[in-house]
Backbone as XML, in Angstrom:
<?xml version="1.0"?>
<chain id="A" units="angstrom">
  <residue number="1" name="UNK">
    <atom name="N" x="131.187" y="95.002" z="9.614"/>
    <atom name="CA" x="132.417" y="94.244" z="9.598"/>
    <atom name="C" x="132.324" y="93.238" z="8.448"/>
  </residue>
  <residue number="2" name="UNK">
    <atom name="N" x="133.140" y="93.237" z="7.467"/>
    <atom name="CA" x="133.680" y="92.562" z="6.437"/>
    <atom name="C" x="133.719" y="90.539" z="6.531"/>
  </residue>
  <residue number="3" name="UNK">
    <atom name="N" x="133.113" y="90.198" z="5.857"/>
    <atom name="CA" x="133.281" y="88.527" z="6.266"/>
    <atom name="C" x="135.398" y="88.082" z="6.324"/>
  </residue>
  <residue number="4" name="UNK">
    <atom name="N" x="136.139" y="88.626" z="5.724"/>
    <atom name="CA" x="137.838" y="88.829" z="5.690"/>
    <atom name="C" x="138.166" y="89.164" z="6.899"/>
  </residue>
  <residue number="5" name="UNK">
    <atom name="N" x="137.336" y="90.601" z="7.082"/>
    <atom name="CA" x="138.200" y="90.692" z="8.578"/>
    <atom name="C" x="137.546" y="90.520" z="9.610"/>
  </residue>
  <residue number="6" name="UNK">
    <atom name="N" x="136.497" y="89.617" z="10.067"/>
    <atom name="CA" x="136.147" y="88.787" z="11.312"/>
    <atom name="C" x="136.673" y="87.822" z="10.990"/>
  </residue>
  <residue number="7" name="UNK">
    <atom name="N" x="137.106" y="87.125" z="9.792"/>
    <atom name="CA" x="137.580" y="85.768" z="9.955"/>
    <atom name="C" x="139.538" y="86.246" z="10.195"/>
  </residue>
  <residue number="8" name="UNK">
    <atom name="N" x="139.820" y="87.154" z="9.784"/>
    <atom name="CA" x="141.168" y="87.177" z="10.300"/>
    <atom name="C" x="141.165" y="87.425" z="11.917"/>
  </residue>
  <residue number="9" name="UNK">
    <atom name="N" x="140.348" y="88.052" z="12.389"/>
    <atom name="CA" x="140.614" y="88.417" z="13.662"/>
    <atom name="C" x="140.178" y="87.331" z="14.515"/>
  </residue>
  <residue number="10" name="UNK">
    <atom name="N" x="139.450" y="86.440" z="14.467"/>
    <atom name="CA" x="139.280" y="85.382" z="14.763"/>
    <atom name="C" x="140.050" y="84.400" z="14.877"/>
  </residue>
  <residue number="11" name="UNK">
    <atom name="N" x="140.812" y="84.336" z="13.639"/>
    <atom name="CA" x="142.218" y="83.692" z="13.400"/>
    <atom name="C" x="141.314" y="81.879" z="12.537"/>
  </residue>
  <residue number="12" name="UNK">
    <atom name="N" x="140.359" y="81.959" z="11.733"/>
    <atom name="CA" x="139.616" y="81.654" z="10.987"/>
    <atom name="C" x="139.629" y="81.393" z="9.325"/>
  </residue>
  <residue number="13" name="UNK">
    <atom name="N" x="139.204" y="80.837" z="8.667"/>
    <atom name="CA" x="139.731" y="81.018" z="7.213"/>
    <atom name="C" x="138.067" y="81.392" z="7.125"/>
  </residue>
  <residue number="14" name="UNK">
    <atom name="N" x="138.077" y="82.664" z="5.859"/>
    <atom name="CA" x="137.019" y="82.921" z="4.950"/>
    <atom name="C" x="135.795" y="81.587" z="4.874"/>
  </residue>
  <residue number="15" name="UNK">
    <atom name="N" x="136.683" y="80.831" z="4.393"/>
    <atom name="CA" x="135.576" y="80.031" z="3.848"/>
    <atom name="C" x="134.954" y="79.519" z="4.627"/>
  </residue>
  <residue number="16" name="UNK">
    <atom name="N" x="135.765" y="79.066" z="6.269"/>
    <atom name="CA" x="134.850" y="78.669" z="7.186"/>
    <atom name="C" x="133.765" y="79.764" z="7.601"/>
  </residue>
  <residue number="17" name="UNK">
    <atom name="N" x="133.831" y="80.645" z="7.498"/>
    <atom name="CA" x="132.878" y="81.130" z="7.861"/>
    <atom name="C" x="131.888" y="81.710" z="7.412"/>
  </residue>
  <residue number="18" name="UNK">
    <atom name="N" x="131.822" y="81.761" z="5.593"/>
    <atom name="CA" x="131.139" y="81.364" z="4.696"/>
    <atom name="C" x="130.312" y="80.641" z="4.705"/>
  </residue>
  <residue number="19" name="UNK">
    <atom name="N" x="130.953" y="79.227" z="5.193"/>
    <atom name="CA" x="130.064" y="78.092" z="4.974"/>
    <atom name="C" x="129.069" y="77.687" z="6.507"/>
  </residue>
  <residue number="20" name="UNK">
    <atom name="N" x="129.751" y="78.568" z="7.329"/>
    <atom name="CA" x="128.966" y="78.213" z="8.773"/>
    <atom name="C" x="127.409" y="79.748" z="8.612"/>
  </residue>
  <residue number="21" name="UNK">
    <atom name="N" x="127.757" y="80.534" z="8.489"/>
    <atom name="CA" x="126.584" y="81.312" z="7.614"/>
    <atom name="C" x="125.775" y="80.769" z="6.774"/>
  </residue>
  <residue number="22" name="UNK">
    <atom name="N" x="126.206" y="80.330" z="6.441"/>
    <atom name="CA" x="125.044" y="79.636" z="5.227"/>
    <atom name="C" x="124.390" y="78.218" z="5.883"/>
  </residue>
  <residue number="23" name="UNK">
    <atom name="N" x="125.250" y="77.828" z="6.811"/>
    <atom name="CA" x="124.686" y="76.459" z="7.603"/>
    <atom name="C" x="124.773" y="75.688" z="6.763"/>
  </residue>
  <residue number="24" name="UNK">
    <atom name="N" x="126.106" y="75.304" z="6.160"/>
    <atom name="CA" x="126.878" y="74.443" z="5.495"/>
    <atom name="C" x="128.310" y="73.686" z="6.174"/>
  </residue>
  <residue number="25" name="UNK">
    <atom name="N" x="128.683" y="74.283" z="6.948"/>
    <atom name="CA" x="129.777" y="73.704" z="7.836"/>
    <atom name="C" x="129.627" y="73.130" z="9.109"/>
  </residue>
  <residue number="26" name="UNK">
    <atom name="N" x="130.224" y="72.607" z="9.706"/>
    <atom name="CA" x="130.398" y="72.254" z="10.756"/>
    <atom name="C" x="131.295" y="72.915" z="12.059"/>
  </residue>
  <residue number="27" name="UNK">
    <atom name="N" x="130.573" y="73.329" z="13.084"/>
    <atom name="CA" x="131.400" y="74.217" z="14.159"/>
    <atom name="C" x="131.704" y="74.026" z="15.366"/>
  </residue>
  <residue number="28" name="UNK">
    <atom name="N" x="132.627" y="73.877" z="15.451"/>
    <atom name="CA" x="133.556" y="73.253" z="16.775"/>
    <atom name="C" x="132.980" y="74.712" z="17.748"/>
  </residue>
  <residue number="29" name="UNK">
    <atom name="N" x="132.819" y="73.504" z="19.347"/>
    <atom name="CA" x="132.865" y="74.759" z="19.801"/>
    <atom name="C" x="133.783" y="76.166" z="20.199"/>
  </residue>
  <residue number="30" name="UNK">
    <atom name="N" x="134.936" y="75.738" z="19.708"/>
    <atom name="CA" x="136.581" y="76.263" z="19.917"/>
    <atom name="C" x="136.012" y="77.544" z="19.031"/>
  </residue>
  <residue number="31" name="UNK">
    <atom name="N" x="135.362" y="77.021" z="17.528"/>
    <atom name="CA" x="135.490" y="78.189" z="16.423"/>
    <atom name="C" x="134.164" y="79.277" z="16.861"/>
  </residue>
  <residue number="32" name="UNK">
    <atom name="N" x="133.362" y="78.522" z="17.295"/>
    <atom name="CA" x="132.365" y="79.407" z="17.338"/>
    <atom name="C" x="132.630" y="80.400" z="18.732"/>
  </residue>
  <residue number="33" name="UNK">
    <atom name="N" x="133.662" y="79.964" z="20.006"/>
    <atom name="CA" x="134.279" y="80.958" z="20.844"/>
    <atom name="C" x="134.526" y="81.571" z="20.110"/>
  </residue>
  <residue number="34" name="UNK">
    <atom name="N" x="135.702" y="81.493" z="19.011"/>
    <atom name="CA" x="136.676" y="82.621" z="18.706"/>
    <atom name="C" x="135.889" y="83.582" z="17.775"/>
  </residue>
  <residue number="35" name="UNK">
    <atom name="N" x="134.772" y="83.354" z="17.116"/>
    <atom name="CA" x="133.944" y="84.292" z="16.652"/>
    <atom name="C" x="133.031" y="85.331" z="17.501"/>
  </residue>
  <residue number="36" name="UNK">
    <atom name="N" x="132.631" y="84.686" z="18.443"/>
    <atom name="CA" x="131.818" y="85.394" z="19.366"/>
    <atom name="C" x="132.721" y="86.332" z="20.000"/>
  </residue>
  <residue number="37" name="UNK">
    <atom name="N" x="133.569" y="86.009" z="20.400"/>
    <atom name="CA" x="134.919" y="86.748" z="21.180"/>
    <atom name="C" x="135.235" y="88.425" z="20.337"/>
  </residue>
  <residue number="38" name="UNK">
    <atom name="N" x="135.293" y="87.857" z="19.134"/>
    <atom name="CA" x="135.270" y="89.091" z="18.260"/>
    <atom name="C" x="134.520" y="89.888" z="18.385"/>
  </residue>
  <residue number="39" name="UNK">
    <atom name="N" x="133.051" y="89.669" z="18.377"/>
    <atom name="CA" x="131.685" y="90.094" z="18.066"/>
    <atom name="C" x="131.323" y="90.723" z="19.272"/>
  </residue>
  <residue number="40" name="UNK">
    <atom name="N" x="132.292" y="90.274" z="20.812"/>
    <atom name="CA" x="131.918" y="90.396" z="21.945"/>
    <atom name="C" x="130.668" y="89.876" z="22.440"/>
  </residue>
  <residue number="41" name="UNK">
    <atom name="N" x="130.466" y="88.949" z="22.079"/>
    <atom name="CA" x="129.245" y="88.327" z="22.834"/>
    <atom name="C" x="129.882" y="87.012" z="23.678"/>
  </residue>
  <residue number="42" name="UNK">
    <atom name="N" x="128.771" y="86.169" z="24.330"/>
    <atom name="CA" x="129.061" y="84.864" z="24.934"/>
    <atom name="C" x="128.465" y="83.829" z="24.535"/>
  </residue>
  <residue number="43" name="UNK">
    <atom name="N" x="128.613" y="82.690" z="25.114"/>
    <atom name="CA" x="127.476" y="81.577" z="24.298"/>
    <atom name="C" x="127.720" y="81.079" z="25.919"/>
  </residue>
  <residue number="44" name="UNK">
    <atom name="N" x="126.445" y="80.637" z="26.148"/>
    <atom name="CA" x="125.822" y="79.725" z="27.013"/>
    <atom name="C" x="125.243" y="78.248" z="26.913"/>
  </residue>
  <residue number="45" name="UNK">
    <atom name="N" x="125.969" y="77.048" z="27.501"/>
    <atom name="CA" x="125.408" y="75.978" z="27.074"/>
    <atom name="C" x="124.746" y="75.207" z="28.651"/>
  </residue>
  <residue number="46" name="UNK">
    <atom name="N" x="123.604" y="75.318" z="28.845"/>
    <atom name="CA" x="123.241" y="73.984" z="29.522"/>
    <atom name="C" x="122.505" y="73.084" z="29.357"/>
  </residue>
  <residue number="47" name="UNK">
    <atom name="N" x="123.204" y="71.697" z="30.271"/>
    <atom name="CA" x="123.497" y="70.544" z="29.887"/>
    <atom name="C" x="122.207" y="70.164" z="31.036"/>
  </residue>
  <residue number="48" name="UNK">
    <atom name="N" x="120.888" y="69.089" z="30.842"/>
    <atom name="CA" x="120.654" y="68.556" z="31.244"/>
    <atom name="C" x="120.232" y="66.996" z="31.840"/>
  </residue>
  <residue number="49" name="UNK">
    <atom name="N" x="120.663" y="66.941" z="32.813"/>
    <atom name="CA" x="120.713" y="65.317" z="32.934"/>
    <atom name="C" x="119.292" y="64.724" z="33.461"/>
  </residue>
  <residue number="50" name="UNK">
    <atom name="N" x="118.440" y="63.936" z="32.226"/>
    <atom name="CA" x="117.600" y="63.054" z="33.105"/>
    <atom name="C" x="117.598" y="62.675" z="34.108"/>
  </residue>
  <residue number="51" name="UNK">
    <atom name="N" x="116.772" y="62.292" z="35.425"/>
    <atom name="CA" x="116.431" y="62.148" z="36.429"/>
    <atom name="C" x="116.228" y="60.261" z="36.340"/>
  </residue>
  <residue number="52" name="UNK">
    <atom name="N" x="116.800" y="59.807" z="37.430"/>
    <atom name="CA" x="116.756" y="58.019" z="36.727"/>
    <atom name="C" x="116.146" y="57.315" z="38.387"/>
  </residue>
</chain>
């Protein structure tokens, strides 16, 4: 898959995702859903809270 058309299907501009490849940008977690979504994968985040 073409860096053009994951970023269209994503609904993404080129360059963002240029620059998040290269680990030059910055990625919301909104953008990095809509990439994975494409790709069909998931992202998993857990959050842990110190014990007080």
């Amino acid at each position: 898959m073409t860096q053009p058309y994951l970023a269209e299907l994503a609904g993404i501009s080129v360059n963002t995702l240029y620059k998040l490849e290269r680990g030059q940008g910055k990625a919301s977690l909104n953008i990095l859903e809509k990439i994975l979504d494409v790709l069909g994968m998931e992202i998993q985040i857990d959050v842990n809270k110190p014990v007080v």
